[in-house]
C-alpha positions in Angstrom: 0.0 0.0 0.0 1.6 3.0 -0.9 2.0 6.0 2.0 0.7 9.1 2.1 1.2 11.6 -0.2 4.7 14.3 0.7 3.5 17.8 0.0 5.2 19.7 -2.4 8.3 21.8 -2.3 5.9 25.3 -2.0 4.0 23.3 0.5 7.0 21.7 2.4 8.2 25.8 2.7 5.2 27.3 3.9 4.8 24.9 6.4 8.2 24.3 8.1 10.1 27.3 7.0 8.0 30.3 6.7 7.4 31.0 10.1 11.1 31.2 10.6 11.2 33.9 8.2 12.6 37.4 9.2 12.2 40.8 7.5 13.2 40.8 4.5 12.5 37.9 3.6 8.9 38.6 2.5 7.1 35.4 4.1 9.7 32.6 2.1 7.2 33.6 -1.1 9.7 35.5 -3.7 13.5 34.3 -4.8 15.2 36.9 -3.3 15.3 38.6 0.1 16.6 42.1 1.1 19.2 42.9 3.8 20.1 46.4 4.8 23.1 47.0 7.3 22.6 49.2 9.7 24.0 53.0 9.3 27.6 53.0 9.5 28.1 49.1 9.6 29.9 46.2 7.3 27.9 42.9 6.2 30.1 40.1 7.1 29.0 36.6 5.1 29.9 33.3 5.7 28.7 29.7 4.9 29.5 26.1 5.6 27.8 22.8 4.9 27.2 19.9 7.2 26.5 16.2 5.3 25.0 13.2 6.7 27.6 10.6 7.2 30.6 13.2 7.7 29.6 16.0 10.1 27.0 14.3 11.9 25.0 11.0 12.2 22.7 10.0 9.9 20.3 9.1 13.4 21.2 11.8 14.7 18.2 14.0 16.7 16.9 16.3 13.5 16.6 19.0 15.7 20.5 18.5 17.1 21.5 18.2 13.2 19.6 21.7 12.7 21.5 23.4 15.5 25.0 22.2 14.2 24.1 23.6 10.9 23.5 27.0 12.6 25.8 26.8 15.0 29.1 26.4 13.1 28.3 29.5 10.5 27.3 31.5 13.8 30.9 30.6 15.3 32.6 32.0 12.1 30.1 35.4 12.6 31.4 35.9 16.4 34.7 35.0 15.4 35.0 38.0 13.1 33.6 40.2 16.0 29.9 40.2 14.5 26.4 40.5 15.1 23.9 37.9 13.5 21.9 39.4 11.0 20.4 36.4 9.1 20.8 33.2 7.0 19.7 31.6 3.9 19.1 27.7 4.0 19.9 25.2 1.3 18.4 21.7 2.0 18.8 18.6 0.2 17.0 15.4 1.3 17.9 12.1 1.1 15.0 9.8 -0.8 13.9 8.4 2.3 12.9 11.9 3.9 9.6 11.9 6.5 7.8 15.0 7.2 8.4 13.6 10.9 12.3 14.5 10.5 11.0 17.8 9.2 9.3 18.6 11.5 11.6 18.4 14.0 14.7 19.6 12.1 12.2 22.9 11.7 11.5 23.2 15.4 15.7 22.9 15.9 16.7 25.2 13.6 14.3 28.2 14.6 14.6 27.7 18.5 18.2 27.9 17.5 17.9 30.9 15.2 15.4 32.4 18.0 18.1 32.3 20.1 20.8 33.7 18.5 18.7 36.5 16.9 19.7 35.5 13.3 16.0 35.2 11.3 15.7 33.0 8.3 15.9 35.2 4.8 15.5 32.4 2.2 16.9 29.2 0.6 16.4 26.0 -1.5 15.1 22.7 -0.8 15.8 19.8 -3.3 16.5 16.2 -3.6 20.1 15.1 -2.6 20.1 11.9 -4.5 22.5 11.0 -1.8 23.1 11.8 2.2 21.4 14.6 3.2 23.2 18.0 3.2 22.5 21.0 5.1 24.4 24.4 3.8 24.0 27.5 5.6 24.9 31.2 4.4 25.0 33.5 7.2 24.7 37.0 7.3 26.3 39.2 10.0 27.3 42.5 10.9 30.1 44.9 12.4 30.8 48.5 12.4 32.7 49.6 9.2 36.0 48.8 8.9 36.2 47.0 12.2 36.0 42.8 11.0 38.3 40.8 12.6 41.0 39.4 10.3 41.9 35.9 10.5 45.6 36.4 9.6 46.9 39.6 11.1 48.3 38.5 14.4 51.8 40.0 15.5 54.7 38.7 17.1 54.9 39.2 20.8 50.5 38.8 20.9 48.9 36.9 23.3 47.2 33.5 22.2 43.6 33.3 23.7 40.6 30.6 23.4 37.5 30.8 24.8 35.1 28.2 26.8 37.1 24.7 26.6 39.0 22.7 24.4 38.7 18.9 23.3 34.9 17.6 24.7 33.3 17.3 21.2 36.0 15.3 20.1 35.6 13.4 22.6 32.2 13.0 22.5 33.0 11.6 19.2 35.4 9.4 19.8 33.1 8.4 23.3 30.2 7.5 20.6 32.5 5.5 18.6 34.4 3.2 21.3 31.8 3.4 24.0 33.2 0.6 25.8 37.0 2.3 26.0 38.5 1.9 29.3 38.8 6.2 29.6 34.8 6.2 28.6 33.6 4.3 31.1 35.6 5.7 34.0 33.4 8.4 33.0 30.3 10.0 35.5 27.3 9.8 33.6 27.2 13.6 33.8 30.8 13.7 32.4 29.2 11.6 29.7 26.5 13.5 28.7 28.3 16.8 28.7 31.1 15.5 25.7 28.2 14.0 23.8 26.2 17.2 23.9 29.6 19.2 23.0 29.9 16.8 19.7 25.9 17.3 19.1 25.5 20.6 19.9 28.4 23.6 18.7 28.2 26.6 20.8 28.9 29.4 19.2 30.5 32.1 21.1 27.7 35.4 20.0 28.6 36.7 23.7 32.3 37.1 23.2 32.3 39.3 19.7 31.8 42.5 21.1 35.4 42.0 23.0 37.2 40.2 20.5 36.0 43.0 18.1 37.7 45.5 20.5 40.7 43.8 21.5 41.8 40.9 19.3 44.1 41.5 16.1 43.6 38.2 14.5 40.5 35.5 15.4 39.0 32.5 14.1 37.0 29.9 15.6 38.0 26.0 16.4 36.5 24.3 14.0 39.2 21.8 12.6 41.2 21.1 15.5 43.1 24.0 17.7 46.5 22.8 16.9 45.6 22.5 13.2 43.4 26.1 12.9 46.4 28.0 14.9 48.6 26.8 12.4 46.4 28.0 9.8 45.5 31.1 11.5 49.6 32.8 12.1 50.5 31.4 8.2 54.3 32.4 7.2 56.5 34.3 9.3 54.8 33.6 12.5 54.9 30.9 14.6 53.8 30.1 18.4 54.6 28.8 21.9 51.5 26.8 23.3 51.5 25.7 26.9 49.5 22.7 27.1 49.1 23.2 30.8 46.8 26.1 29.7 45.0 25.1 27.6 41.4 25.3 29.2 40.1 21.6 29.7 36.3 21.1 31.0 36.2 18.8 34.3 35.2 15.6 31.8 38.2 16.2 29.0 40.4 16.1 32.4 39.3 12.8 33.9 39.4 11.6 30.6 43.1 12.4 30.0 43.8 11.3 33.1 42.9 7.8 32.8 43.7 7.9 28.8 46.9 10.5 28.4 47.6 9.6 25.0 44.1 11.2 24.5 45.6 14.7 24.9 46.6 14.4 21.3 42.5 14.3 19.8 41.9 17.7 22.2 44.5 19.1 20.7 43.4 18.7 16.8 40.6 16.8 17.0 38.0 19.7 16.1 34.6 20.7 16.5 35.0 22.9 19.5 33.7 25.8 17.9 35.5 28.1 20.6 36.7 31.7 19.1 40.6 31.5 19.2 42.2 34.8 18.7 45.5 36.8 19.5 45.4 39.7 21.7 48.2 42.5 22.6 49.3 41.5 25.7 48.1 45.2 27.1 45.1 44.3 26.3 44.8 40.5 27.8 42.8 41.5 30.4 40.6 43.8 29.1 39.2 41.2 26.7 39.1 38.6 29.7 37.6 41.4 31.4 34.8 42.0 29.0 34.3 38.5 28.0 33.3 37.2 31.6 31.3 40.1 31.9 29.3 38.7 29.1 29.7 34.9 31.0 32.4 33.7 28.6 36.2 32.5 29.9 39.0 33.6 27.7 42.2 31.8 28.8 45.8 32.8 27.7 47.6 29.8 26.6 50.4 31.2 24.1 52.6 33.4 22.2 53.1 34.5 18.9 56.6 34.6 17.8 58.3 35.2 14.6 59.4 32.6 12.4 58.0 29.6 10.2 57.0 26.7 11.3 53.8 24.8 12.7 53.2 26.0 16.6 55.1 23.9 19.7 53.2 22.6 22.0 55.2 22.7 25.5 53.7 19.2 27.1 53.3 18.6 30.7 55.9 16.5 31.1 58.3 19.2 29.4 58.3 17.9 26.3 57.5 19.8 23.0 55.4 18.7 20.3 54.6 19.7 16.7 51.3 17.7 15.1 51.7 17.1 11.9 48.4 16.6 11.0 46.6 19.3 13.1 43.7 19.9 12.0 40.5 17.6 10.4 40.3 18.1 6.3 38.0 17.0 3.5 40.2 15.9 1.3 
């Protein structure tokens, strides 16, 4: 017996998307929206795309997968030092589709894009032929001329992340080998928390007025730190990492501490979606100033220097390290 009938694309749109619509955007009913910066302010544009299979689970809660595909565009915004202004939404489902995973990937993305401020101004759905594949544009703003750069730190700066380093990775790796020795040592809290890093990126909106004011170089973790700070100083710049700084969350520590070798997927495992940026050391504290104001940690846990060269990481035991492969790539 064959199942109900799918609505159409139209249909599909005004039901699940349209009332996430912002202004602009004219209801989801034209193929174009309008965006108009506010007085005196810079656009700043972004997009990334998450696909079934390598970003997330195909199981996966639809609402989680919705979050992630917001999330990691709005880490790039507050990295640059921006305010969300919107996003556009390309959508291409797998064959077996349900209006049930809809439904709920609809419910994800606006509590999400509630949250954050960042209405939806248009899109595309179609069929993938293939995994599913989510692709958000996103749409921020900053005052003109003020966009933090991804490339432009100095020699002498100080090298700050925010929040903590390594849970989603190990979330990751906890979801994959759930029976490892390190994973079960685990608190069911401790447990919960790395999974919901892994499902759930959290991008840090709260900290880009201050990296805006005080940072001269930022990106966010997305790749792995050791991998994206490599990345980030390019040539003629290198960097001093302590590792005994960088900020850990109380489940990445009792992990390492029954696993050390694990200190290695903290490092460039990825998805950690923090803001890492380089400050002048003048002006350390007054971004850790105004970022716990606005309830995010910035910790210090470097130093530019000049030269060429992936960064060192100074171990605990002493010991330096270089990772060769730092940081997670496509291809």
């Amino acid at each position: 017996m064959a199942g109900p009938a799918r609505a159409s694309e139209e249909g599909l749109i005004a039901r699940y998307f349209a009332p996430l619509a912002g202004p602009g955007a004219d209801g989801l009913r034209d193929d174009a929206a309008a965006l108009t910066p506010a007085p005196g302010h810079d656009l700043v544009l972004t997009v990334d795309a998450v696909v079934a299979g390598i970003h997330y689970f195909a199981e996966d809660p639809p609402a989680s997968i919705a979050r992630k595909a917001l999330g990691v565009n709005l880490s790039d915004i507050a990295a640059k030092g921006a305010v969300p202004r919107g996003f556009l939404l390309t959508l291409a489902l797998p064959d077996d589709w349900t209006e049930a995973w809809l439904d709920g990937f609809a419910q994800g993305l606006g509590a999400a894009a509630a949250a954050a401020g960042c209405p939806l101004l248009g899109g595309d759905t179609v069929r993938s032929g293939g995994p599913a594949l989510i692709s958000v544009s996103a749409f921020g703003e900053v005052p003109t001329g003020t966009i933090v750069r991804r490339t432009t730190a100095r020699a002498g700066d100080r090298i700050c992340v925010t929040g903590t380093i390594g849970d989603a990775a190990l979330g990751l790796r906890m979801r994959l080998e759930p029976d490892a020795p390190w994973a079960s040592g685990l608190d069911p809290a401790q447990r919960s928390e790395l999974a919901d890093r892994y499902l759930h990126p959290r991008p840090r909106l709260a900290a880009a007025p201050a990296v805006r004011r005080h940072a001269t170089a930022a990106m966010d973790v997305s790749d792995g730190l050791a991998g994206d700070l490599a990345k980030m100083l390019g040539a003629g710049r290198t960097a001093r990492v302590a590792v005994a700084d960088v900020p850990l969350s109380g489940a990445a520590r009792s992990a390492c501490a029954a696993e050390p070798a694990l200190i290695e997927a903290v490092l460039t495992g990825g998805d950690d979606y923090e803001i890492l940026c380089t400050v002048a050391p003048e002006r350390l504290e007054d971004l850790r100033t105004e970022a716990a104001a606005a309830g995010i940690a910035v910790a210090a846990i470097g130093t530019v220097t000049s030269g060429d060269g992936p960064p060192r990481f100074e171990m605990r035991d002493g010991a330096e390290r270089v990772f060769a492969a730092g940081a997670f790539s496509h291809f």
